[in-house]
Each structure stands twice: as C-alpha cells, then as structure tokens.
N, CA, C and O atoms as a Tripos MOL2 file, in Angstrom:
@<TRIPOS>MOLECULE
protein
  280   279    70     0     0
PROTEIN
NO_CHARGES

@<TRIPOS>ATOM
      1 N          59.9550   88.8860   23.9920 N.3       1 UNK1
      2 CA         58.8500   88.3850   24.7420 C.3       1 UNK1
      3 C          57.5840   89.1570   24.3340 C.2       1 UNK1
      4 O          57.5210   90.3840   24.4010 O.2       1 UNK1
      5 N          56.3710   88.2100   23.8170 N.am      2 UNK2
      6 CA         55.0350   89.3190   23.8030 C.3       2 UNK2
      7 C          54.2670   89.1630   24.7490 C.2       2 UNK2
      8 O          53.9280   88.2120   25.4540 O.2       2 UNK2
      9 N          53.9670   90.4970   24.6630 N.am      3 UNK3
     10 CA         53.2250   90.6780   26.0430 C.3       3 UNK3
     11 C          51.0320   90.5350   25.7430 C.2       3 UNK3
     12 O          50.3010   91.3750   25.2190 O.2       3 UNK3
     13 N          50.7990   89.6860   26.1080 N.am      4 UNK4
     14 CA         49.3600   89.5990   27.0890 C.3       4 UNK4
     15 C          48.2290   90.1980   27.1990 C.2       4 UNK4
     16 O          47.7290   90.2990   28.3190 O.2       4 UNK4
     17 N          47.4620   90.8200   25.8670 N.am      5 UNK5
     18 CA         46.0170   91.5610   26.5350 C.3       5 UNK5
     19 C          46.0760   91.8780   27.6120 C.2       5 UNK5
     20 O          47.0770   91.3590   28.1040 O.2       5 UNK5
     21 N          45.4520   92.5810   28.4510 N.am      6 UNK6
     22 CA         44.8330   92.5770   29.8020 C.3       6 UNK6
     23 C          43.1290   91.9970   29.2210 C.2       6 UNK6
     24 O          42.4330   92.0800   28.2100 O.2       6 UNK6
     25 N          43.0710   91.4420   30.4920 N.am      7 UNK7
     26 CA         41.4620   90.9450   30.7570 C.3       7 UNK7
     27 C          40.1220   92.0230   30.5030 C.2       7 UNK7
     28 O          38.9440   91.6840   30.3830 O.2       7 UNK7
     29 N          40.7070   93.4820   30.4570 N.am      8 UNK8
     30 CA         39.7750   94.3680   29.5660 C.3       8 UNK8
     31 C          39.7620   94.3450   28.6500 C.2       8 UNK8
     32 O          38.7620   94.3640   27.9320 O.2       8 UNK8
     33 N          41.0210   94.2880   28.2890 N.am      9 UNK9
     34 CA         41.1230   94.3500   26.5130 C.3       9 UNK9
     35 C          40.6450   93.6090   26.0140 C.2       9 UNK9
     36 O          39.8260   93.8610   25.1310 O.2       9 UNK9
     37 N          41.0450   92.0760   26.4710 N.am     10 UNK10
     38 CA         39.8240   90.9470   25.4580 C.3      10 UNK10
     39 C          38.5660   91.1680   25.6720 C.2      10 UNK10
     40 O          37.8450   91.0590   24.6800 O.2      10 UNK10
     41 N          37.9230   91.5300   26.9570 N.am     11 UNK11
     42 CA         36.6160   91.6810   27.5880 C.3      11 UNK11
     43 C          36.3380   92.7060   26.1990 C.2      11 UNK11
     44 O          35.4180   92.3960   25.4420 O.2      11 UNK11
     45 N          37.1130   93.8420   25.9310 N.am     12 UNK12
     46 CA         36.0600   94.6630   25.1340 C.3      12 UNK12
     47 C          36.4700   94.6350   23.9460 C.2      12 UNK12
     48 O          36.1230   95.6430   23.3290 O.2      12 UNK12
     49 N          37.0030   93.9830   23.4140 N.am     13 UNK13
     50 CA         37.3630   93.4250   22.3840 C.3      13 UNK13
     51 C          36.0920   92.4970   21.7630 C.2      13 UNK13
     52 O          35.2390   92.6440   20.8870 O.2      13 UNK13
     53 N          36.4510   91.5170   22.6790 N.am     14 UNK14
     54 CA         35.1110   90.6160   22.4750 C.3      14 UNK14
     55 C          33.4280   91.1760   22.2510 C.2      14 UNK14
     56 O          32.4830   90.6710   21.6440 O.2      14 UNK14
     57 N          33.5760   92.5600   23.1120 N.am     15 UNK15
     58 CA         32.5330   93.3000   23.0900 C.3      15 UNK15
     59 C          31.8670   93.9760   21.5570 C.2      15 UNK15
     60 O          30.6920   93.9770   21.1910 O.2      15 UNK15
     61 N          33.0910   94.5310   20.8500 N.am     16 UNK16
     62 CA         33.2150   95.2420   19.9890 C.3      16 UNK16
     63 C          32.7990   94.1370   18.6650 C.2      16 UNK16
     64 O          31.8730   94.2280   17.8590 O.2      16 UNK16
     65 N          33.7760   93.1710   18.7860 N.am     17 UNK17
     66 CA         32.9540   92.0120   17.5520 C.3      17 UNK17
     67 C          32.0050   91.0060   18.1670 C.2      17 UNK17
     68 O          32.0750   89.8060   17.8990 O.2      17 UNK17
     69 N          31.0740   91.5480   19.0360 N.am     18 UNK18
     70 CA         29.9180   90.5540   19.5630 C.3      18 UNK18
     71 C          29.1690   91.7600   18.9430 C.2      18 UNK18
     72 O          28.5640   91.4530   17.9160 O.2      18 UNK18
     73 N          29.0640   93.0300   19.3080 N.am     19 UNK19
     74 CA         28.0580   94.0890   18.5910 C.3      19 UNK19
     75 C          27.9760   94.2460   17.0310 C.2      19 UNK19
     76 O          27.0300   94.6630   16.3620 O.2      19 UNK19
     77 N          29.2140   93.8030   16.6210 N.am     20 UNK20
     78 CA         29.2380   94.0550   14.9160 C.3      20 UNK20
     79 C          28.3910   92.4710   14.6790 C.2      20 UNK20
     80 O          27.3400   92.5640   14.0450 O.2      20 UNK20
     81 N          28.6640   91.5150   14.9970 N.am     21 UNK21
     82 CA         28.2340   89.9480   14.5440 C.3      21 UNK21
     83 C          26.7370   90.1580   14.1140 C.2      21 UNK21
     84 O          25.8150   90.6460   14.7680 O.2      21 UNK21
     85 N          26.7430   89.8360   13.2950 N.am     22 UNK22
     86 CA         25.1840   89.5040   12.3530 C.3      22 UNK22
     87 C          24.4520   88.2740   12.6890 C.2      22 UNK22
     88 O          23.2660   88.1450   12.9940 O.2      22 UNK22
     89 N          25.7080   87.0850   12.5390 N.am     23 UNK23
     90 CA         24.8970   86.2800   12.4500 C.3      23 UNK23
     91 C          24.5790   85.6790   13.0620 C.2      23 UNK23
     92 O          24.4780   84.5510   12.5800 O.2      23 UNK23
     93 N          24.1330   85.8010   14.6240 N.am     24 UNK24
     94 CA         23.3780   85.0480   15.1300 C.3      24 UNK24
     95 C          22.2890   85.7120   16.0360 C.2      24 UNK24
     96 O          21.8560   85.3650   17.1350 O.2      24 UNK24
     97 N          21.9310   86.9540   15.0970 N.am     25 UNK25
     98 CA         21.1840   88.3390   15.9380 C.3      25 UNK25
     99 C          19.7320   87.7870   15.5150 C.2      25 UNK25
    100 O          18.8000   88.4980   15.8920 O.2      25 UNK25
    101 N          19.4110   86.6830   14.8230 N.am     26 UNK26
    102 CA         17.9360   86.1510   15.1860 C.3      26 UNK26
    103 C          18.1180   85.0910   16.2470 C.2      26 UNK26
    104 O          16.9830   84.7290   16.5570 O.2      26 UNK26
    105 N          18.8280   84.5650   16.8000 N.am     27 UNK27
    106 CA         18.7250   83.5520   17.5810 C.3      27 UNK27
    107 C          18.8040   84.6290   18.8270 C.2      27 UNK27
    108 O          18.1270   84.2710   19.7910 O.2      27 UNK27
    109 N          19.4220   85.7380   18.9740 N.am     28 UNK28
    110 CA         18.9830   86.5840   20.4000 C.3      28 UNK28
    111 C          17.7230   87.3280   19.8740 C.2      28 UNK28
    112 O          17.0210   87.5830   20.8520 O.2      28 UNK28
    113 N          17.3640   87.6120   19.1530 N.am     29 UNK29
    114 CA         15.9190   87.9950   18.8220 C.3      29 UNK29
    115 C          15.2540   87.1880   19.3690 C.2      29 UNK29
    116 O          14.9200   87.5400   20.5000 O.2      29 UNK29
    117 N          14.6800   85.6270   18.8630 N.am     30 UNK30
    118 CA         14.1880   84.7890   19.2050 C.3      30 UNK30
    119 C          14.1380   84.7990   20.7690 C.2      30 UNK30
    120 O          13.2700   85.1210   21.5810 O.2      30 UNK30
    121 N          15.5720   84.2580   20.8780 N.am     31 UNK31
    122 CA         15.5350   84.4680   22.8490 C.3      31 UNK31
    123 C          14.8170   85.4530   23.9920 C.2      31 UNK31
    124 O          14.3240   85.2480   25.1020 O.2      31 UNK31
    125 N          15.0190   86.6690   23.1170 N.am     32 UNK32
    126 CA         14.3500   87.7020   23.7260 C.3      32 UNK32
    127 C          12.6960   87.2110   23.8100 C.2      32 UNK32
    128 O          11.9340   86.9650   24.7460 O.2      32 UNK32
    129 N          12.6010   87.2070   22.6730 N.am     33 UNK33
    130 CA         10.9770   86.7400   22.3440 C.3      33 UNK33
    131 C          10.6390   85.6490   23.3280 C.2      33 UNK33
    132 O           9.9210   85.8830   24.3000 O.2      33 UNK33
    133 N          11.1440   84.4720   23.0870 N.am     34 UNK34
    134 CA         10.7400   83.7590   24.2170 C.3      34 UNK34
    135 C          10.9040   83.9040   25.8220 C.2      34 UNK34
    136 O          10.3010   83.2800   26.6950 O.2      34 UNK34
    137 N          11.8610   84.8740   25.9550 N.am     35 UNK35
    138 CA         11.8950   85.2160   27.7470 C.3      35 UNK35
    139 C          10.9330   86.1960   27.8860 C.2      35 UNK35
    140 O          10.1010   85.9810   28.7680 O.2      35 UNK35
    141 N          10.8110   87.3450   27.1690 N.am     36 UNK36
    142 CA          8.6560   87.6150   26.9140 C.3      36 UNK36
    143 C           7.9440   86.8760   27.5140 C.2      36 UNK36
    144 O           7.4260   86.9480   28.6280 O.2      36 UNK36
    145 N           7.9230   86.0610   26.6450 N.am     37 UNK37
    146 CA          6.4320   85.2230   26.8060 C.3      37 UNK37
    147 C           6.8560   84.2640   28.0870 C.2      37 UNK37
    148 O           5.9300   83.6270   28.5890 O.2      37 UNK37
    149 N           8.0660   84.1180   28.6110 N.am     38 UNK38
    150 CA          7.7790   83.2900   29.5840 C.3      38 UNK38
    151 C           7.3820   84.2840   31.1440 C.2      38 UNK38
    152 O           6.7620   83.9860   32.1650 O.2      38 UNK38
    153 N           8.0830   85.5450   30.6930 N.am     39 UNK39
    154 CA          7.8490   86.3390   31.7170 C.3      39 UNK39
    155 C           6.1550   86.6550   31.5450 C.2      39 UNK39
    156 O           5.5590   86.5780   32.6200 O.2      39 UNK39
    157 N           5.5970   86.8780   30.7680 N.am     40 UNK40
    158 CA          3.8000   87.4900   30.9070 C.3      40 UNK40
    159 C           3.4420   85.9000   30.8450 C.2      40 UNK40
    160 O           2.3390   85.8350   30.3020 O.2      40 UNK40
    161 N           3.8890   84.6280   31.1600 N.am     41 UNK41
    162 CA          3.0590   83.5400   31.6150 C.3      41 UNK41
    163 C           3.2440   83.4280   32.7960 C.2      41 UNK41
    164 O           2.3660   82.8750   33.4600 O.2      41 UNK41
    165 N           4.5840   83.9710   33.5160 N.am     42 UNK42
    166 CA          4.4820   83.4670   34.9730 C.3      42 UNK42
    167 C           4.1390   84.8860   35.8260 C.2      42 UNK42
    168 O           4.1520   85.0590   37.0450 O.2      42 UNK42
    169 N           3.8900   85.6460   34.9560 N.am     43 UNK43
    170 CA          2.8750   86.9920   35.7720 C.3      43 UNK43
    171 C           1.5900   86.5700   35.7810 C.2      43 UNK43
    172 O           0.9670   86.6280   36.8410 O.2      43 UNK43
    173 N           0.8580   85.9810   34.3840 N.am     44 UNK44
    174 CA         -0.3550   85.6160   34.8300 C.3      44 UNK44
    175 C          -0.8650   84.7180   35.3690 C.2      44 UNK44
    176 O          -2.0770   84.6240   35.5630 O.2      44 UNK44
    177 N           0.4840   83.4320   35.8950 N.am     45 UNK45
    178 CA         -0.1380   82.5910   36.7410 C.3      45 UNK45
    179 C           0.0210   82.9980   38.0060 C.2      45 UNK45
    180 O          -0.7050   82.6910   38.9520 O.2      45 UNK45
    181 N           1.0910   83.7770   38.0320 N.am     46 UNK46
    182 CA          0.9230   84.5020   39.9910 C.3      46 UNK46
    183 C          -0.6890   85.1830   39.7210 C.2      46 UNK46
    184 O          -1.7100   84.5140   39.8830 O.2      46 UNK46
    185 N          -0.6880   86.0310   39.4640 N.am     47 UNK47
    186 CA         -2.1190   86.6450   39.6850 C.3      47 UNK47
    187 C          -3.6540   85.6330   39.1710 C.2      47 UNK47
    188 O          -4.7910   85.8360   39.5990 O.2      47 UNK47
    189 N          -3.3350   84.7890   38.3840 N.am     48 UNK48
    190 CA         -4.1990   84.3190   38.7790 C.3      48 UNK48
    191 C          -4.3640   82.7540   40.4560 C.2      48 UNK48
    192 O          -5.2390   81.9590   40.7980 O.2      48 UNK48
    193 N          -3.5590   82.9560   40.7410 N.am     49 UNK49
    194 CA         -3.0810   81.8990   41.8800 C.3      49 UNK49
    195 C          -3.5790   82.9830   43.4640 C.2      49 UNK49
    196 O          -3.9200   82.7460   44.6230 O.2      49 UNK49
    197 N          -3.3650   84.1080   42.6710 N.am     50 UNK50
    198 CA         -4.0310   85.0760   43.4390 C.3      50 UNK50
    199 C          -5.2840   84.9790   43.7740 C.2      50 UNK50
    200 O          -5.7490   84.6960   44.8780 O.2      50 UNK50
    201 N          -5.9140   85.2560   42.6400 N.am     51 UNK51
    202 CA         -7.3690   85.4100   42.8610 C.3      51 UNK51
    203 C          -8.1000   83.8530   42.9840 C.2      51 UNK51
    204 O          -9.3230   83.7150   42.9700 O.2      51 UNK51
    205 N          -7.2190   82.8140   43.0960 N.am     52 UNK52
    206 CA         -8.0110   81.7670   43.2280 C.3      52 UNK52
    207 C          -7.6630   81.5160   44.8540 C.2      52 UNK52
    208 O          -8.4610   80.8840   45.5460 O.2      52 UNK52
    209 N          -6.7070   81.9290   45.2840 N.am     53 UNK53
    210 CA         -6.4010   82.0580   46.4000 C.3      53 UNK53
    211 C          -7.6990   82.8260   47.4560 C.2      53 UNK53
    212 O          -8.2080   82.5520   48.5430 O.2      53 UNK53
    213 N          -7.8450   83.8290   46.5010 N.am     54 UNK54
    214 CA         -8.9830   84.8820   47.6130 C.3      54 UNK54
    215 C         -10.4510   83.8900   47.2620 C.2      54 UNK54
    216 O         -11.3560   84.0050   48.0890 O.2      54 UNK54
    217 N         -10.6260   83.1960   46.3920 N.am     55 UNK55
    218 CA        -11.9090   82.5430   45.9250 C.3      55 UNK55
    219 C         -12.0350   81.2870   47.1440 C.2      55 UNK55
    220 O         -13.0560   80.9340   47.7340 O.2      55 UNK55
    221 N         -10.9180   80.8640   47.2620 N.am     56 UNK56
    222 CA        -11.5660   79.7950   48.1630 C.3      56 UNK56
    223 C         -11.0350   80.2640   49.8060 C.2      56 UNK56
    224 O         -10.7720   79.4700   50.7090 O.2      56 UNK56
    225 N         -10.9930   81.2240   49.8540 N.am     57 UNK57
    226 CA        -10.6280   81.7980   51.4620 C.3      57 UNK57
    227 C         -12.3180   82.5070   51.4740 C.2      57 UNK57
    228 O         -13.0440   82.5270   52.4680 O.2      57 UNK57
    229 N         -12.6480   83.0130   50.1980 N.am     58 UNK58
    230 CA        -13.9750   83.6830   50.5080 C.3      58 UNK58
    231 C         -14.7750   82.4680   51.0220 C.2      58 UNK58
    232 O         -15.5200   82.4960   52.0010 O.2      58 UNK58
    233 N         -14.5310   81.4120   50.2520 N.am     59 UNK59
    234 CA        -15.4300   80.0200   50.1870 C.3      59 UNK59
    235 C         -15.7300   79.6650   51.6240 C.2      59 UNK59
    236 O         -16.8640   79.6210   52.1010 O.2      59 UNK59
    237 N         -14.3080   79.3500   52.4370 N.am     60 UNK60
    238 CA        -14.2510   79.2380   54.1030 C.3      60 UNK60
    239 C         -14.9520   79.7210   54.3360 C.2      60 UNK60
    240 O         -16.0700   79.2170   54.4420 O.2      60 UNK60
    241 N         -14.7010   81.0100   54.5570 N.am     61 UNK61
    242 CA        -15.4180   81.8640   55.1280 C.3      61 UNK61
    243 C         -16.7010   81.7020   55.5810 C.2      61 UNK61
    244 O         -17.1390   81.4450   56.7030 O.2      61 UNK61
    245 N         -17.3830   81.9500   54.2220 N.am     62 UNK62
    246 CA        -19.1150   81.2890   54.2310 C.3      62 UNK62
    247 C         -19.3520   80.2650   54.9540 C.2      62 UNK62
    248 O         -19.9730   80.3610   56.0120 O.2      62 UNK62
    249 N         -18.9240   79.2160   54.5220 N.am     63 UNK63
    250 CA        -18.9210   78.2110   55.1390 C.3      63 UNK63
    251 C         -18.9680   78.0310   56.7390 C.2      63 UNK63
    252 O         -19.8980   77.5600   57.3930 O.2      63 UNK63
    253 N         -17.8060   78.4940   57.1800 N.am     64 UNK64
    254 CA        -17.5520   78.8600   58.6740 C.3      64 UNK64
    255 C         -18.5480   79.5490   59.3820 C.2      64 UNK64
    256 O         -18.8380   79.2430   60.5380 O.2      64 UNK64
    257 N         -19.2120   80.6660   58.6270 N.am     65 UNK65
    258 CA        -20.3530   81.6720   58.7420 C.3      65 UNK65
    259 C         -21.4540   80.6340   58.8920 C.2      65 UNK65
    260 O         -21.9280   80.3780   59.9990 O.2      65 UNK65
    261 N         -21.8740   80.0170   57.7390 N.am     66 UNK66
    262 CA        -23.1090   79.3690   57.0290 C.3      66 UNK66
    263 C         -22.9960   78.0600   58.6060 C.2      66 UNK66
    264 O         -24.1260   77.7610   58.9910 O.2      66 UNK66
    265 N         -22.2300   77.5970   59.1480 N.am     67 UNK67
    266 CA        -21.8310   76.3430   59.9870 C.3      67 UNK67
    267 C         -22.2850   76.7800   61.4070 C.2      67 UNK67
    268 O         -23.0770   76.1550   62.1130 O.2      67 UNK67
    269 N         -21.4870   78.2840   61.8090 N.am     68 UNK68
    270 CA        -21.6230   78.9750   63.1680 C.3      68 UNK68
    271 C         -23.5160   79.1790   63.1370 C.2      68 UNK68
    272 O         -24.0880   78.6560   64.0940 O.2      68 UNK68
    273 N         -24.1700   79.7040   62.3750 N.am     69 UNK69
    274 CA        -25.4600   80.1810   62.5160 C.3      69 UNK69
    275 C         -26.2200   79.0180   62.2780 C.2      69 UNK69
    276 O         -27.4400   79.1460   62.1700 O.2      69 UNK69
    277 N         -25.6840   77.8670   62.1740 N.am     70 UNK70
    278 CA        -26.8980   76.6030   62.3380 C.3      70 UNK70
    279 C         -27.9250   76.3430   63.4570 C.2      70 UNK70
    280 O         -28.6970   75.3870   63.3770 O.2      70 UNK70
@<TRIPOS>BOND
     1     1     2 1
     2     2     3 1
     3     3     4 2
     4     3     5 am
     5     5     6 1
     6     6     7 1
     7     7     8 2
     8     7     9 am
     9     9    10 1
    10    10    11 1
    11    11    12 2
    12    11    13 am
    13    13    14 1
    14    14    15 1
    15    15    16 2
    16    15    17 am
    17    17    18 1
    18    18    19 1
    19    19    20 2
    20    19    21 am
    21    21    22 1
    22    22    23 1
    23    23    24 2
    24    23    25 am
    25    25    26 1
    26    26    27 1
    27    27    28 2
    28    27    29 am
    29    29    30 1
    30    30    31 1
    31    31    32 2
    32    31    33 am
    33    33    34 1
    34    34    35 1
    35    35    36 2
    36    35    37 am
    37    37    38 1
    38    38    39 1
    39    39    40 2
    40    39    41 am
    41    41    42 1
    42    42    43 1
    43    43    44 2
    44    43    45 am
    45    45    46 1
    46    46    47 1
    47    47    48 2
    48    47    49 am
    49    49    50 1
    50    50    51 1
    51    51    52 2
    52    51    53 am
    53    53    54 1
    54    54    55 1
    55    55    56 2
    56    55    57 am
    57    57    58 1
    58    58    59 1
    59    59    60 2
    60    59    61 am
    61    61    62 1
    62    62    63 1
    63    63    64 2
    64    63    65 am
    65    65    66 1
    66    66    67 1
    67    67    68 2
    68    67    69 am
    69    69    70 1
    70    70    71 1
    71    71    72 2
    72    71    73 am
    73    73    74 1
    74    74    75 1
    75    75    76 2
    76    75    77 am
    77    77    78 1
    78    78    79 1
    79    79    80 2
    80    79    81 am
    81    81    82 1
    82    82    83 1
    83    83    84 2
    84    83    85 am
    85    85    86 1
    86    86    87 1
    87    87    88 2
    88    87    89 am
    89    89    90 1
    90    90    91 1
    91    91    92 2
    92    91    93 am
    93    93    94 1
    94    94    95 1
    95    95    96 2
    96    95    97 am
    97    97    98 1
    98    98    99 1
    99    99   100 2
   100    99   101 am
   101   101   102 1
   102   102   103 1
   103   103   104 2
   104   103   105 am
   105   105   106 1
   106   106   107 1
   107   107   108 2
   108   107   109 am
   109   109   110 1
   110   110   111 1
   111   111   112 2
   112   111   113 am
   113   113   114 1
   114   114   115 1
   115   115   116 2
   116   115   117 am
   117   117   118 1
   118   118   119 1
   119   119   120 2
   120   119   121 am
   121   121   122 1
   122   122   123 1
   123   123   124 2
   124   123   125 am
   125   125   126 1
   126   126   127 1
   127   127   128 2
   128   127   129 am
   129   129   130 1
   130   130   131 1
   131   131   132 2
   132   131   133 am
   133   133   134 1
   134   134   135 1
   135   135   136 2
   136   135   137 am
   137   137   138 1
   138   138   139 1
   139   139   140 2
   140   139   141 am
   141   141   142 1
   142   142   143 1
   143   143   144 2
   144   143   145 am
   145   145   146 1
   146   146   147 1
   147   147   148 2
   148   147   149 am
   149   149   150 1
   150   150   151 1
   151   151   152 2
   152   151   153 am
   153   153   154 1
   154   154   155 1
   155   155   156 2
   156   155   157 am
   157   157   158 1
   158   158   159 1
   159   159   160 2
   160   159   161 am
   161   161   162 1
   162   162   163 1
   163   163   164 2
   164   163   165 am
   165   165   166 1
   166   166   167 1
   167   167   168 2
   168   167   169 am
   169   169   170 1
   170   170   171 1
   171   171   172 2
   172   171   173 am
   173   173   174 1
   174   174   175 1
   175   175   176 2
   176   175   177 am
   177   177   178 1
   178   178   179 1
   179   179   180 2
   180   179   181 am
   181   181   182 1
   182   182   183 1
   183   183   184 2
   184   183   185 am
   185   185   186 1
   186   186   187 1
   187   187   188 2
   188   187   189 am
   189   189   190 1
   190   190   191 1
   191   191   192 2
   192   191   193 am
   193   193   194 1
   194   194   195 1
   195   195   196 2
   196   195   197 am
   197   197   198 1
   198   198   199 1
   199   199   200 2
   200   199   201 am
   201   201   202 1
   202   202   203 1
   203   203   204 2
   204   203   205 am
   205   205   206 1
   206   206   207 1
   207   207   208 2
   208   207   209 am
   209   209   210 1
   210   210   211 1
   211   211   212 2
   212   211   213 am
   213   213   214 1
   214   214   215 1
   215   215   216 2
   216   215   217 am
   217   217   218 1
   218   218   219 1
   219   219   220 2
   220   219   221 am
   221   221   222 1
   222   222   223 1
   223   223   224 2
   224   223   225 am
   225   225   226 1
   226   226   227 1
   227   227   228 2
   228   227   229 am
   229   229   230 1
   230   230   231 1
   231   231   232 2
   232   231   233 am
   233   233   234 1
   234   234   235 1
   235   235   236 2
   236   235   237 am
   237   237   238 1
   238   238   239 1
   239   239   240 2
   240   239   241 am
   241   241   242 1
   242   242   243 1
   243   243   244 2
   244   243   245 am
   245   245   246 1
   246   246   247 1
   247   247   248 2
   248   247   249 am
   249   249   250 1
   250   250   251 1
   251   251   252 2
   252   251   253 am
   253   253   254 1
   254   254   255 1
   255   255   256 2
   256   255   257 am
   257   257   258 1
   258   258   259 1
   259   259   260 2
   260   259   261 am
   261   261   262 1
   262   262   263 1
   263   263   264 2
   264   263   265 am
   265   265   266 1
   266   266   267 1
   267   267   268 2
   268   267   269 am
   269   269   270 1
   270   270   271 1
   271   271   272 2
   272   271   273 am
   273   273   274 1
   274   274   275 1
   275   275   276 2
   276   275   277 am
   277   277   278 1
   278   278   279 1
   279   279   280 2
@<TRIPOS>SUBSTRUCTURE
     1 UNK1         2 RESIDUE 1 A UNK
     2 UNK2         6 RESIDUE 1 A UNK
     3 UNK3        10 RESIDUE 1 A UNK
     4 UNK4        14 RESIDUE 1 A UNK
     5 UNK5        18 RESIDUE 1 A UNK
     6 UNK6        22 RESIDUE 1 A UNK
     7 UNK7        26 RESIDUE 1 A UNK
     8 UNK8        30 RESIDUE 1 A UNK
     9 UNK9        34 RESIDUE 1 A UNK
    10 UNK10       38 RESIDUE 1 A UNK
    11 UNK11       42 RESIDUE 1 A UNK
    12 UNK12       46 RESIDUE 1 A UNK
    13 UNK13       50 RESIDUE 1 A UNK
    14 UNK14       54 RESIDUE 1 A UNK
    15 UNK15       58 RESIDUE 1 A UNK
    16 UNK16       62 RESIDUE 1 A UNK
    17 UNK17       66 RESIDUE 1 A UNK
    18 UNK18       70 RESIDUE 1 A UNK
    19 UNK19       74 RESIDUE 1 A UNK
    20 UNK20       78 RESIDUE 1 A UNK
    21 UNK21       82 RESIDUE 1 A UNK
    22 UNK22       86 RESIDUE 1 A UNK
    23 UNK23       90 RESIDUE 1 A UNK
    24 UNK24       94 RESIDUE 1 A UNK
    25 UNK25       98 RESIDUE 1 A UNK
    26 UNK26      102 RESIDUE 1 A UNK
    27 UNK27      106 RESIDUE 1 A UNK
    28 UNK28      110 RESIDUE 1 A UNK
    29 UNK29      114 RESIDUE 1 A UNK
    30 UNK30      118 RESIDUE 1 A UNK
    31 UNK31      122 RESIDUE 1 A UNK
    32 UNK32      126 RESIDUE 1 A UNK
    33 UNK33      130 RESIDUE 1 A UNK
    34 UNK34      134 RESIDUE 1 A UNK
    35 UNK35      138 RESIDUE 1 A UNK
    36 UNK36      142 RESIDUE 1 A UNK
    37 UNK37      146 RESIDUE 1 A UNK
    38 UNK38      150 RESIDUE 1 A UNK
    39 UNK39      154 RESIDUE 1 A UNK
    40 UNK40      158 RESIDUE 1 A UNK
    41 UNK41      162 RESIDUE 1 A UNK
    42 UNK42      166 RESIDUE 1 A UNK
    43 UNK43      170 RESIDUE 1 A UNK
    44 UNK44      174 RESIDUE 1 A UNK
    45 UNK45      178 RESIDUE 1 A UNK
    46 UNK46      182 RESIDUE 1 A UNK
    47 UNK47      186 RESIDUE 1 A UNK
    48 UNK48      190 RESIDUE 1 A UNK
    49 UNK49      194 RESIDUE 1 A UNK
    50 UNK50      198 RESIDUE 1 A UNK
    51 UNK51      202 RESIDUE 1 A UNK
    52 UNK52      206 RESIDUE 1 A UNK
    53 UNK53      210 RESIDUE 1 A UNK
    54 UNK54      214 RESIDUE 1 A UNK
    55 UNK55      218 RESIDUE 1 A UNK
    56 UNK56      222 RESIDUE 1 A UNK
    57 UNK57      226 RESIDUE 1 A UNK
    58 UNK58      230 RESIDUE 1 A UNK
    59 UNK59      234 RESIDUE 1 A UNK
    60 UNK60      238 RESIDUE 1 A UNK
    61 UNK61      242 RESIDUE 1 A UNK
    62 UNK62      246 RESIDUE 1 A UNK
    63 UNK63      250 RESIDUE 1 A UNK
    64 UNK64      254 RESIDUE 1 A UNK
    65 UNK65      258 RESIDUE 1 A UNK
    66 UNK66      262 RESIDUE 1 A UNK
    67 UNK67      266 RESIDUE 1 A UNK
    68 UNK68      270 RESIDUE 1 A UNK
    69 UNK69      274 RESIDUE 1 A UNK
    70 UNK70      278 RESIDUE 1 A UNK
C-alpha cells in the first residue's frame, strides 16, 4: 500500500517549485504593477472626493450665511 503526502507536504512542495518557476515571473511582475496603479488610483480618488466634498459643504455654507443676512 502507498502511502499519501500529507497536505503540508504538497502545500510546500508546491511552494518550493512555485519559487524556482521562471516562467511566468513576468505575468506576476505585471500583476504587481497593475495592483500599483490600481491602488494610487483609488487613493487619489478618495482624497480627491474628499476635498470636493469639503468644496461644496464650504459652498452651503456661504450660501446659508449669504441667505440668513438678507
């Protein structure tokens, strides 16, 4: 009867020839690269969602101001 890996053994097995593999270390390059750029696009649309946020609360404001002193 043969006996069975354990579920570590393939786990780091698999580990060991996923670190040696060449060839598909530009397509995780690439990947990397693009989760970059998607991460510094959805940082700069929070902050700017930010400051457009404070732009038209300033806007009220005035307004509310500019309305009360009529």
């Amino acid at each position: 009867m043969t006996r069975r890996p354990s579920t570590a053994n393939r786990l780091g097995a698999f580990a060991r020839r996923l670190a040696h593999a060449r060839r598909g270390s530009s397509s995780v390059e690439y990947g990397f690269i693009l989760a970059f750029i998607v991460l510094v696009a959805f940082v700069a649309i929070v902050q700017l969602a930010d400051v457009t946020k404070r732009m038209w609360n300033d806007n009220s404001d005035r307004v509310i101001a500019a309305s009360s002193n009529g």
